[in-house]
N, C-alpha and C positions, 0 to 999 in steps of 0.2 A: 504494500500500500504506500510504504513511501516514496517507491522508486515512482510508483504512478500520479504524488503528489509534486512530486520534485519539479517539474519544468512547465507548466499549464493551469493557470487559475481553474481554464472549466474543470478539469481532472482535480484538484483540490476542493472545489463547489460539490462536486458531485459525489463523492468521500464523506463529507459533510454531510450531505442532506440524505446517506442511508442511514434508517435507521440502525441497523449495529454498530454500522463502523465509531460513530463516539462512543455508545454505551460498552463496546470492547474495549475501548481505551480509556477509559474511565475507570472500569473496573479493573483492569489489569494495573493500573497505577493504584488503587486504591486498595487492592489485596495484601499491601503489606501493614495497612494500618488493621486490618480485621486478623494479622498473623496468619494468614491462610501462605502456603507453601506453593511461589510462582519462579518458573522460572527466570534465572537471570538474564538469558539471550529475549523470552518475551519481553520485560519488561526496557530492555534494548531497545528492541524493534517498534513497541508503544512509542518509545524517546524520538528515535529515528522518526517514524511519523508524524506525531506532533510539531519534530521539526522544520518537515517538509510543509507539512500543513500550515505553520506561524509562518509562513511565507509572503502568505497573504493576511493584509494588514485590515482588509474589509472581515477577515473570517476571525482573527485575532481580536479583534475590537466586539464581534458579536458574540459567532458559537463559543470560541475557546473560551471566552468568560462566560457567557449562562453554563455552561457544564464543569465552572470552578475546578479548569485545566490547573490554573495556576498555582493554585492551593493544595494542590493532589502533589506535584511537582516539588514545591518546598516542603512537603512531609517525605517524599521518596529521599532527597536530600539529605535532610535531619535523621532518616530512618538508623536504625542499630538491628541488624538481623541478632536474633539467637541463638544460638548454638547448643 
């Protein structure tokens, strides 16, 4: 998904307006605050995504903030896995 967000606003629009594709990203950033066991290359490729996707400064200023992208992000940050 990122590689298909990477170079075309329509391609980044269109990402956006399935429905799974944020509530996958959402949740897979958010799995580490419920302690649920993800992996590390997903929560990568979530990152990568959301990269591709902050691309665009129209989607950045709407979707990524009504789905408190940002705030999921500074807890993956702050996060301390368990061991």
């Amino acid at each position: 998904m990122a590689e298909l967000a990477a170079m075309r606003e329509a391609s980044r629009t269109q990402l956006v307006e399935h429905p799974i594709v944020m509530t996958t990203i959402t949740r897979v950033l958010s799995s580490n605050e419920d302690d649920e066991r993800i992996s590390p290359a997903l929560l990568i490729a979530a990152c990568r995504c959301l990269t591709s996707l902050s691309r665009s400064v129209k989607l950045l200023r709407t979707t990524l903030v009504d789905c408190s992208i940002g705030s999921l992000l500074c807890q993956l940050v702050r996060w301390q896995p368990t061991r």
